[in-house]
Backbone as JSON, one array per atom type, in Angstrom:
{
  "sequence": "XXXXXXXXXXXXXXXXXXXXXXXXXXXXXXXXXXXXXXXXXXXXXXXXXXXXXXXXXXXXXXXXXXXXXXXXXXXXXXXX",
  "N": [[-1.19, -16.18, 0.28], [0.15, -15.7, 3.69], [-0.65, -15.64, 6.53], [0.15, -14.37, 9.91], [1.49, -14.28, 13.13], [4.03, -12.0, 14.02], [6.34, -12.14, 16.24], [8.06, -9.4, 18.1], [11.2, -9.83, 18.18], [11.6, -11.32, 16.27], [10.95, -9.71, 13.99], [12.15, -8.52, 11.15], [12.21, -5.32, 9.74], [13.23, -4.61, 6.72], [12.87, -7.54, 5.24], [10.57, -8.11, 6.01], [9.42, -6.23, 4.34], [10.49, -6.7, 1.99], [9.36, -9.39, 1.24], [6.9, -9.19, 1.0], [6.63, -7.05, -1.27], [7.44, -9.15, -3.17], [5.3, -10.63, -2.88], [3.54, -9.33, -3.62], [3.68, -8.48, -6.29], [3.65, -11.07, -7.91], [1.59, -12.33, -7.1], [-0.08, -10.25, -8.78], [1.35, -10.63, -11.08], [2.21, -10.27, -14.64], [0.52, -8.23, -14.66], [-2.17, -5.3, -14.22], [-2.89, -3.64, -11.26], [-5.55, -2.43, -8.73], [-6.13, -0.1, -6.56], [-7.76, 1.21, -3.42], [-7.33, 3.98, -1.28], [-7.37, 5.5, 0.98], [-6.22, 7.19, 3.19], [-5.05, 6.76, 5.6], [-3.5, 4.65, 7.62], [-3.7, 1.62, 6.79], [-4.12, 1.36, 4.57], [-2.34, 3.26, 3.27], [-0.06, 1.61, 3.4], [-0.33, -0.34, 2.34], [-0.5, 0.94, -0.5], [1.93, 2.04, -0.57], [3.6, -0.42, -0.24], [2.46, -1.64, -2.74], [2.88, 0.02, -5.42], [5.92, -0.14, -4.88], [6.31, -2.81, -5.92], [4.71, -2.64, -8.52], [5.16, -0.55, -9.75], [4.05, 1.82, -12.71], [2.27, 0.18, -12.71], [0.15, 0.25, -10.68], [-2.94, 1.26, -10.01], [-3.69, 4.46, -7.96], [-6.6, 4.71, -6.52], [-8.22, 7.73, -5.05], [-10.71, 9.09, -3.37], [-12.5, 11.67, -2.16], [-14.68, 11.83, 0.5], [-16.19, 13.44, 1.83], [-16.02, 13.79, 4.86], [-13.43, 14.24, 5.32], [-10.79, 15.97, 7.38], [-10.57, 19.3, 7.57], [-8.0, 20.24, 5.09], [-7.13, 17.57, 4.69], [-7.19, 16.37, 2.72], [-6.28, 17.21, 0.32], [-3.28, 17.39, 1.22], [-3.15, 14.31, 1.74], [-3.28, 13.8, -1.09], [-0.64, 15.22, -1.91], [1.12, 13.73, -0.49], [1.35, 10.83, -2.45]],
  "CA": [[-0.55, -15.27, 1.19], [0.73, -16.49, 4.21], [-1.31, -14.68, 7.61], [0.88, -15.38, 11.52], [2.19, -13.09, 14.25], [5.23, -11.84, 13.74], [6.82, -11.39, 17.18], [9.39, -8.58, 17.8], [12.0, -10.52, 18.52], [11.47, -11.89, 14.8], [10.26, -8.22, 12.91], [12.9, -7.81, 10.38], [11.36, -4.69, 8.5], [13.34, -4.72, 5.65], [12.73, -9.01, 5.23], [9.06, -8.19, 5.72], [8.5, -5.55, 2.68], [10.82, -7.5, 0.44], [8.94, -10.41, 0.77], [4.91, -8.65, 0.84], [6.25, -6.79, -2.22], [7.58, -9.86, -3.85], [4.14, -11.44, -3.19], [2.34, -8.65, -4.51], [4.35, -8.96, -7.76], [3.71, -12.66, -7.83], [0.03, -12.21, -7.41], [-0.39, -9.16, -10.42], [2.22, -11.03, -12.51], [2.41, -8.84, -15.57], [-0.99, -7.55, -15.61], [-2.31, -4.39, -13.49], [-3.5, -3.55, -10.42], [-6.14, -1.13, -8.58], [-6.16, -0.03, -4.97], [-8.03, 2.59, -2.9], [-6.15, 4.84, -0.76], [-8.17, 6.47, 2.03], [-5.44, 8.19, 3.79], [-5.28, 6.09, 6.37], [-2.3, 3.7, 7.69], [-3.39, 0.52, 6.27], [-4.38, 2.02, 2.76], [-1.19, 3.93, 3.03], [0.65, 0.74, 3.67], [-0.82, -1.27, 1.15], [-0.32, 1.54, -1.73], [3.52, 1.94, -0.77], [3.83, -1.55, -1.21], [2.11, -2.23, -4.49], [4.07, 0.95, -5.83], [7.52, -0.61, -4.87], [5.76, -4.49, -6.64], [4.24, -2.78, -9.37], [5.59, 1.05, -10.19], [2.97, 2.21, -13.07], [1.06, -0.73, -13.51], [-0.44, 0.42, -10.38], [-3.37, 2.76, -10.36], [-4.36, 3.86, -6.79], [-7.87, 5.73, -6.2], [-8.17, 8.13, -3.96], [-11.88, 9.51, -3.01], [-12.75, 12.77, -1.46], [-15.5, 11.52, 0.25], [-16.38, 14.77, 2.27], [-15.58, 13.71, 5.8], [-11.95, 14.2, 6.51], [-10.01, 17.17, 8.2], [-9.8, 20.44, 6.53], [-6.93, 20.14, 4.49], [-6.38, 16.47, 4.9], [-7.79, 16.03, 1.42], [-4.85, 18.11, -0.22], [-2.35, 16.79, 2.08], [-2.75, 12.59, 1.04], [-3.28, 13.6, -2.88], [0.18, 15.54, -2.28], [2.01, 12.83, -0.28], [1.07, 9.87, -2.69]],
  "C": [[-0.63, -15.87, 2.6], [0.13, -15.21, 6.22], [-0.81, -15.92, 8.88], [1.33, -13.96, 11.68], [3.47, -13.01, 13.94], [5.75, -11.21, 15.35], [7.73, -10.56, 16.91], [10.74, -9.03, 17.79], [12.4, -11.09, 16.28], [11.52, -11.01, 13.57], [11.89, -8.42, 12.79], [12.13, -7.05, 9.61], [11.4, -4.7, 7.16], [12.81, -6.19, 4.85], [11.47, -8.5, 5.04], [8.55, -7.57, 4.41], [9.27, -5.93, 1.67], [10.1, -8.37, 0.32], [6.8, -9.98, 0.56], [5.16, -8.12, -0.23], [6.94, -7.86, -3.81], [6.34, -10.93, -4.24], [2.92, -10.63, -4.12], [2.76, -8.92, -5.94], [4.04, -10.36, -8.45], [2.35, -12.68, -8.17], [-0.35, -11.7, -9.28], [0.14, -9.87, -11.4], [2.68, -10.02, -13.31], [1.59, -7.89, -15.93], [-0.83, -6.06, -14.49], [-2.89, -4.45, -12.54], [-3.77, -2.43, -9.72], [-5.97, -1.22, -7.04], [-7.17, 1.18, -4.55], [-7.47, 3.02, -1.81], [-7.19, 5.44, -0.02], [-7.45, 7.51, 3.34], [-4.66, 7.62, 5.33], [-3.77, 4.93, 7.07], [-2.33, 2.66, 7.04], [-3.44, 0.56, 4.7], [-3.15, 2.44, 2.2], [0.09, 2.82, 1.93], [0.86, 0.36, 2.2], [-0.48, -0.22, -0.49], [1.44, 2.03, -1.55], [3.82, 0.53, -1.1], [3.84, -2.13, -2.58], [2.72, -0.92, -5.35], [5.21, 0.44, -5.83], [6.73, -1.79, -5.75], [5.4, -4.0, -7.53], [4.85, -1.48, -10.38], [4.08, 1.19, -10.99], [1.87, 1.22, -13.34], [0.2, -0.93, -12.16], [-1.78, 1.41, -10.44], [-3.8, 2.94, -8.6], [-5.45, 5.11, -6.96], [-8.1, 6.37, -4.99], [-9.72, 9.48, -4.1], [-12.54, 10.44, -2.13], [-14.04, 12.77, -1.04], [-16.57, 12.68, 1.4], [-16.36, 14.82, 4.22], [-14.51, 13.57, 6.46], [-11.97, 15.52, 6.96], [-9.83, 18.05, 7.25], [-8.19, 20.24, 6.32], [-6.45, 18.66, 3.77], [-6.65, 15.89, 3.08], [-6.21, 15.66, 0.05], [-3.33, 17.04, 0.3], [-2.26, 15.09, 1.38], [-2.47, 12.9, -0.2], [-1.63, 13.92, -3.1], [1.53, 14.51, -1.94], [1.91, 11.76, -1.47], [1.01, 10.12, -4.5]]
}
């Protein structure tokens, strides 16, 4: 995987998540893959991606670990 700045000038969004979920695909191959999900932006990120790269042969975990926001619990399990 391939880590550099992406100036704005450069950010194509669509270009960027075809090619992060063509690498995730690339990586997994045909097998499966796990994630954890904490609610969070980069967790988020990372589990919309490997969803579009993998559909069910993802699993993602998501851990109620008793310090979020009333509600917020509810709220990720229902987005995701």
């Amino acid at each position: 995987m391939d880590i550099r700045e992406i100036t704005l000038q450069e950010l194509n969004p669509e270009q960027f998540i075809a090619r992060q979920v063509a690498d995730i695909a690339a990586a997994v191959g045909g097998g499966r893959a796990i994630n954890a999900l904490s609610g969070g932006v980069d967790s988020s990120v990372v589990t919309l991606l490997g969803h579009r790269a993998l559909g069910d042969r993802l699993m993602t975990c998501f851990i109620e670990n008793g310090l979020m926001r009333k509600g917020e619990p509810q709220r990720v399990a229902a987005v995701f």
